[in-house]
C-alpha positions as CSV (number, residue, x, y, z in Angstrom):
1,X,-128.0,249.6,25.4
2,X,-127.6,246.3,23.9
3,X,-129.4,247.2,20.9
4,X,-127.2,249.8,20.5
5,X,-124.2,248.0,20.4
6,X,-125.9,245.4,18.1
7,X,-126.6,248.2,15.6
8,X,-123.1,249.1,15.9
9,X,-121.9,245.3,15.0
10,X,-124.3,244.7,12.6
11,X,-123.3,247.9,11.0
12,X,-119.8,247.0,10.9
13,X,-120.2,243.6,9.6
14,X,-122.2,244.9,6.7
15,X,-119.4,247.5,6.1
16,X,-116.1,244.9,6.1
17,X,-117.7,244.1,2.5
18,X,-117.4,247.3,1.0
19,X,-113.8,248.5,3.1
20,X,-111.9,246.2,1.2
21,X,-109.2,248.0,-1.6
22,X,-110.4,245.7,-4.6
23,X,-114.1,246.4,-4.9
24,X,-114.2,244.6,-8.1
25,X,-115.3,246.3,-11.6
26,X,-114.8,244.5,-15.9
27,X,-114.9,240.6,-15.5
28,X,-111.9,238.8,-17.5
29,X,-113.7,237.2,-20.2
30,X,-113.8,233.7,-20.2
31,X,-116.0,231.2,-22.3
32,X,-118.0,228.4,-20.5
33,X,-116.5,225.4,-21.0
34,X,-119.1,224.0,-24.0
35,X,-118.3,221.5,-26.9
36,X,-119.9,223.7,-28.8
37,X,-120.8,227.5,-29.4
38,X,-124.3,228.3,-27.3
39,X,-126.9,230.7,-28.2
40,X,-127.1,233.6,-25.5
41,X,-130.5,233.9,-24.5
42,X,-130.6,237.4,-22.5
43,X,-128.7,240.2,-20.6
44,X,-128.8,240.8,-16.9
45,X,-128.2,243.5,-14.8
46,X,-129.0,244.8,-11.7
47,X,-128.1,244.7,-7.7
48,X,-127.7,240.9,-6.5
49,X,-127.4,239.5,-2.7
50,X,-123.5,238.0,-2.7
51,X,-122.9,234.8,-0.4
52,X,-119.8,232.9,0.6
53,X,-121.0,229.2,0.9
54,X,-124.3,229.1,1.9
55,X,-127.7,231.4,2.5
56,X,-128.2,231.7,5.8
57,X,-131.8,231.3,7.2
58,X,-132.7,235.0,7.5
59,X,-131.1,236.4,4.3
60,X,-133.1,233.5,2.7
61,X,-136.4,234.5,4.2
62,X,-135.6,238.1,2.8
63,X,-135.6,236.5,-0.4
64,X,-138.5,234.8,0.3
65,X,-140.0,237.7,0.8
66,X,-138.9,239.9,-2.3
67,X,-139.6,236.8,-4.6
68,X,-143.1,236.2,-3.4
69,X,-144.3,240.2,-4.5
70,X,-143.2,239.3,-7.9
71,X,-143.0,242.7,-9.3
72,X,-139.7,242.7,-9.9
73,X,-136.3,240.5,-10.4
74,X,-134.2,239.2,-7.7
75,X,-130.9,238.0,-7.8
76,X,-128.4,236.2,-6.0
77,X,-125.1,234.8,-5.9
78,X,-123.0,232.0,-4.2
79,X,-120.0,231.5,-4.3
80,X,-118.9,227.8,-2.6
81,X,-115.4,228.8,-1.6
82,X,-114.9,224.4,-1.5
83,X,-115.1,224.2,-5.1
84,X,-114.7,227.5,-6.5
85,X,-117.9,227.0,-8.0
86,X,-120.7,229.7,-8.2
87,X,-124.6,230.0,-9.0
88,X,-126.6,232.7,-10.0
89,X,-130.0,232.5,-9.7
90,X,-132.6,234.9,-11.3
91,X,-135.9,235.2,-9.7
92,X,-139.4,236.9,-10.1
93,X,-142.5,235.3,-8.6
94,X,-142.3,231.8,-8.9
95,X,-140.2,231.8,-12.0
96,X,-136.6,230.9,-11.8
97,X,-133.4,230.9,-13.6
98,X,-130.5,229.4,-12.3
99,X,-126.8,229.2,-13.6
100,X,-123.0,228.4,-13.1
101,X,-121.0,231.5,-13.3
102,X,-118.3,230.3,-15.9
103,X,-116.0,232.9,-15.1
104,X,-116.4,234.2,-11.6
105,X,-113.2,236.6,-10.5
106,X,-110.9,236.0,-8.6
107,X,-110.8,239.4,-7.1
108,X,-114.5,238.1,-5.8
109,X,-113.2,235.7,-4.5
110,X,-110.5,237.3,-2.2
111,X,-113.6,239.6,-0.6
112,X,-114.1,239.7,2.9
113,X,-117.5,238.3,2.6
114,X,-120.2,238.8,6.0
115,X,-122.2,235.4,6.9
116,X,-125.2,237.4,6.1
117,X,-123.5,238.5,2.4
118,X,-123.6,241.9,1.2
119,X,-124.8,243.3,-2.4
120,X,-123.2,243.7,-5.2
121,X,-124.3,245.2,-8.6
122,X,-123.2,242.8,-11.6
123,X,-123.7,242.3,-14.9
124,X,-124.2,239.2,-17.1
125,X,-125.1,237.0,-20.4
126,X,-127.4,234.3,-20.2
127,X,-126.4,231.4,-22.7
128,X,-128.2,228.1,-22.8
129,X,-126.4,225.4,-20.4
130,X,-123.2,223.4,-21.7
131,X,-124.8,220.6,-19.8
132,X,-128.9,220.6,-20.5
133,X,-130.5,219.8,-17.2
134,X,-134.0,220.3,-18.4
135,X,-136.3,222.4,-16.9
136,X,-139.4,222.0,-14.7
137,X,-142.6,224.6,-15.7
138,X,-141.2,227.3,-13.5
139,X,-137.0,226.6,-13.7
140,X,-135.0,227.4,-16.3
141,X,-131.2,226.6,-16.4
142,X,-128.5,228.6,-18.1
143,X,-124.3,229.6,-18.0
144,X,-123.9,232.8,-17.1
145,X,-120.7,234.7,-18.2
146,X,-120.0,237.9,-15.9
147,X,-118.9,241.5,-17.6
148,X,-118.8,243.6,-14.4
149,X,-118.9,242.8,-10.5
150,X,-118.7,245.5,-7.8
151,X,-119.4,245.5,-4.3
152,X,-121.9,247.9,-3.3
């Protein structure tokens, strides 16, 4: 019985993403904030785990999990609603590539977000960072401009 009505809360939790009228759709175009024009370096597309704040420990284990088969990309987004700041990261093995979202939507940020996040599907261009931070053998940074974001 209690599993039951955990099923049934976990259920709904996972629903109150996808219930709400905006589910998103075309991202307002906005450049990244640069002093000069940067080069894109790739496209990216695909279904991405969507957080409010933080990962919690067993969404990030999942990850964990996906990341460490390698045989295909993983992506996430967070969105800190402190700063209005958000990250997406790319992942695939041990390889990395991590990014502010330079024009994440406001409509995003008005969703009723789970702790344990939801998916999304986006897509996105990768341009080479405003602000370099280097790079360490498996970590690449970029700025990510968003074309499309919709709840799942």
């Amino acid at each position: 019985m209690k599993r039951i009505i955990f099923l049934a809360v976990a259920a709904g939790i996972l629903s109150s993403c996808a219930k709400k009228s905006d589910s998103g759709g075309e991202v307002p175009y906005k450049p990244c904030p640069c002093e000069e024009v940067k080069t894109m370096l790739d496209k990216f597309q695909g279904e991405a785990y969507f957080f409010r704040d933080f990962i919690p420990e067993q969404e990030d284990l999942q990850i964990r999990t996906e990341l460490s088969n390698g045989s295909h990309k993983v992506y996430w987004i967070v969105f800190d609603s402190k700063t209005g700041l958000s990250e997406l990261t790319v992942g695939q093995g041990v390889q990395r590539g991590i990014g502010e979202i330079c024009n994440f939507p406001e409509f995003a940020e008005e969703w009723n977000i789970p702790e344990n996040g939801c998916k999304v599907y986006f897509e996105a261009e990768g341009f080479e960072a405003c602000a370099p931070k280097g790079g360490i053998g498996t970590i690449s940074y970029f700025d990510f401009i968003l074309k499309n974001l919709k709840r799942k």
